[in-house]
C-alpha positions, 0 to 999 in steps of 0.5 A: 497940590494941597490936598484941600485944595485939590477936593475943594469941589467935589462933594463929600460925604465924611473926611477922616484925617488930616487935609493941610498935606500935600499930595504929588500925583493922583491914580485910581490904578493902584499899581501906578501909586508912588509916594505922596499920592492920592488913590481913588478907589473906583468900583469898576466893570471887573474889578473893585478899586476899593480891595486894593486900598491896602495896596496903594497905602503900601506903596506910599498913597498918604491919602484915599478917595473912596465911597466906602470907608474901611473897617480900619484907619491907617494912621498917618492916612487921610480917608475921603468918603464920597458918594459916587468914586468914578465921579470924582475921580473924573472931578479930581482929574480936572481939578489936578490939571487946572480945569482944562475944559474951562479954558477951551470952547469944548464940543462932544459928538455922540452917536452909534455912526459918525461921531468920528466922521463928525468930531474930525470934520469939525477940528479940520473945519476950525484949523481952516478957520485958522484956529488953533484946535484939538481933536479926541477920536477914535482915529487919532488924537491931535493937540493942534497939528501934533499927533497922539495915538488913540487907544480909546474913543473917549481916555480915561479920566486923567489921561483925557484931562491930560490931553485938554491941558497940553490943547491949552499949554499948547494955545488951543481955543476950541477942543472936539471929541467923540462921547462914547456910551462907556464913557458916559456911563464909566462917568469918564467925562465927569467933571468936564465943561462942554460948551455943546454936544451933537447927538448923530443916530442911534442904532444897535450897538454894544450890547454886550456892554449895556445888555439893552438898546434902552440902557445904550440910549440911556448912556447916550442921553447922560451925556446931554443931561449933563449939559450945562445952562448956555450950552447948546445941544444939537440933535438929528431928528429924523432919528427917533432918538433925537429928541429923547436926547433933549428931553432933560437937557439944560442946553440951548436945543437945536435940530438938523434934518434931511427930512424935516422942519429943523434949525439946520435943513438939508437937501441932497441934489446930486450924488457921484462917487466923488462927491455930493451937490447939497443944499443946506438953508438954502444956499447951495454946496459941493462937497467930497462926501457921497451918501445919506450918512454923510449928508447928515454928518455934514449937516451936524457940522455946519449947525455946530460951526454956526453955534460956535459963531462962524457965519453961514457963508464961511462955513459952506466955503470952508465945507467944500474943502474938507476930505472924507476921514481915513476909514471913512467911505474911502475911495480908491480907483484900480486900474481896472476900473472899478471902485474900492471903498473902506469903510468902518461900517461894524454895525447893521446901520451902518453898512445899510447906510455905506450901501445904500450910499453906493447904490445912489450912485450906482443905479444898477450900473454895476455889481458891488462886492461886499467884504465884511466880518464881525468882531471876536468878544463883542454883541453876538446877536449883531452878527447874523444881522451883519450878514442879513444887510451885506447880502440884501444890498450886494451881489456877491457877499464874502464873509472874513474874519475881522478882529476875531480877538479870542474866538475862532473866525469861523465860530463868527462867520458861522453866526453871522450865516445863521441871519441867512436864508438857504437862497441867500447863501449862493451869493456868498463866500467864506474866507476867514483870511482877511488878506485872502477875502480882499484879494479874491473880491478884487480878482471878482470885480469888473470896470464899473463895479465897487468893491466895500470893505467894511467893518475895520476902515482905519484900524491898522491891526488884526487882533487875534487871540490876544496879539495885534498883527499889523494889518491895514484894508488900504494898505491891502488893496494898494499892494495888490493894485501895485501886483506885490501880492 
């Protein structure tokens, strides 16, 4: 692509050389430049774009994006001095790709709980609508019915702009993804060309990222600032973020409730461990979900569909066959008897929710057991909070080892006990082996008890110092009900 071309859109502070060349790549990894690329120099979390200049112009970059021009021109070389690099390079990526996003009706989810659930339900519901649809997500990325591995929740810029090309190529109308805080913040969505955002809730998360929940909403709120004009943005106002998100929006605002006068109201009925009876509007719908949390994902999705032109009629008929996400209040029965639910719950919110969804349906009719750990290198303070939520809602509480990463499990399962008082900790056991943890809560569990396993739902690894060993919660629970281990 002509290189003049290939800027045409970004905004530009100062340009030093030649426009007329042509260009054969773009990357902002400076290992990753060949011959004839465009380097674009992003000052980074940890490291600064701009010291590997030099790098990229030696291994062939014949031009450089970037937002401080160096002290020395090399020649033959075309410098583009921008305001904002992460920004462009998000610009760039779309223009190198043909503007992906304009060719598709683009949804983004954004939340601290339930983007997944929220995003996949939303991609499922269209491919029932018999649409040809994308879907980004933590779980798993799908061009139509084609699978591609997630390694983030929201890709880097090239790689994101990438995927929406292949939705395109691929025949696409309508693409859903998840809107992470660091990508609206990395400026990785930039560029990009939404025709809404859905807003779930938000709690505490992140923190060793964003430092403050006040910069964490902050995050989350770019992503609706940048809405465009005739777009719409949908936000749960029962949460007290809610609104904060519309605040600055240009979109068409709409709201959803479980509690509240809203576009989208619903109603919970009935609640059983195999599924909910919901009014939304007032028209009447049984769903495979249980719990609170899942009424207000199914809410976020039904306003959305309705947005994006579906009746109201069709979408609660085509509501009722979709299947709880893989991870997501996952229910497996044992032959005894009792009930095992994995579920992704990793922060406080969200086990509060998972539980309290649980004891709905139980009523004191049974014990739950509740597995549970916290993640290595992540928010510490998150931990003793983790453990406050498992042991307020749990008859038995056993704290494991999650994705310890680089720490040793028993420094988190440590923090994690400070957020108890003295009589808080006789309910509850450490066994920082995970595959231990799961065993030893089903040897516990009686007919008409639930066992949660929280905290890694469709993750089918372990990473421990560094290394990823397969390890998988279902797969777990499968082999000791089938009496392999």
């Amino acid at each position: 692509m002509k290189l003049e071309t290939l800027i045409q859109r970004i905004s530009t502070r100062k340009i030093v050389g030649e426009l007329e060349k042509w260009v054969i790549g773009i990357e902002s990894d400076s290992r990753k430049i060949k011959e004839k690329f465009l380097f674009i120099a992003v000052k980074g979390t940890e490291t600064d774009g701009h010291q590997y200049i030099d790098k990229a112009i030696e291994q062939g970059a014949t031009a450089i994006v970037c937002q401080e021009l160096p002290d020395n021109f090399a020649t033959g070389i075309t410098y583009i001095q921008v305001e904002d690099s992460a920004q462009a390079l998000g610009e760039l990526a779309s223009a190198w790709y043909g503007y992906p996003s304009e060719k598709l009706i683009l949804t983004g989810v954004t939340g601290t709980n339930g983007k997944t659930t929220t995003a996949t339900l939303l991609y499922e519901l269209f491919r029932l609508f018999g649409e040809k649809t994308g879907l980004l997500s933590t779980v798993c990325n799908y061009i139509d019915t084609v699978a591609i591995p997630a390694t983030h929740t929201t890709p880097d810029p090239l790689m994101l702009n990438k995927l929406l090309r292949d939705m395109v190529d691929a025949g696409c109308t309508y693409a859903f993804m998840e809107v992470s805080s660091h990508s609206a913040h990395q400026k990785r969505i930039a560029g990009l060309d939404f025709n809404g955002g859905i807003f779930t809730n938000l709690t505490r998360d992140h923190l060793d990222y964003h430092k403050t929940v006040d910069e964490y909403l902050k995050a989350k709120k770019m992503f609706f600032d940048g809405l465009k004009a005739g777009s719409f943005a949908l936000t749960n106002i029962d949460d007290k973020a809610g609104m904060v998100m519309l605040q600055n929006t240009r979109a068409k605002k709409y709201t959803y409730s479980l509690r509240s006068l809203a576009n989208f109201k619903g109603r919970i009925i009935e609640s059983r461990l195999d599924g909910t009876t919901m009014e939304i509007n007032g028209r009447e719908v049984e769903v495979r979900f249980v719990g609170k949390f899942n009424a207000y994902n199914l809410l976020a999705v039904y306003g959305a569909a309705c947005l994006l032109g579906r009746s109201p009629e069709e979408v609660l008929v085509k509501m009722s066959l979709l299947v709880p996400v893989a991870g997501r209040f996952q229910t497996l029965h044992s032959p005894d008897k009792f009930t095992v639910i994995i579920d992704y719950a990793h922060t406080p919110d969200a086990l509060n929710n998972v539980l309290g969804a649980i004891h709905g349906v139980l009523e004191g009719k049974g014990k739950i057991i509740t597995v549970v750990g916290a993640g290595g290198n992540r928010d510490k303070g998150k931990r003793p909070l983790m453990a406050r939520e498992a042991v307020s809602s749990s008859d038995r509480v056993i704290l494991t080892s999650d994705n310890p990463r680089n720490e040793e499990p028993t420094d988190i399962i440590n923090d994690m006990l400070t957020g108890l008082e003295p009589v808080q900790r006789k309910k509850v056991l450490t066994i920082p082996d995970r595959r231990e943890a799961i065993r030893t809560a089903l040897l516990l569990a009686c007919e008409g008890d639930v066992v949660l396993i929280a905290g890694k739902g469709h993750e089918n690894y372990q990473e421990i110092k560094g290394v990823k060993h397969h390890f998988e919660d279902k797969e777990e629970v499968e082999k000791i009900f089938n009496g392999f281990i």
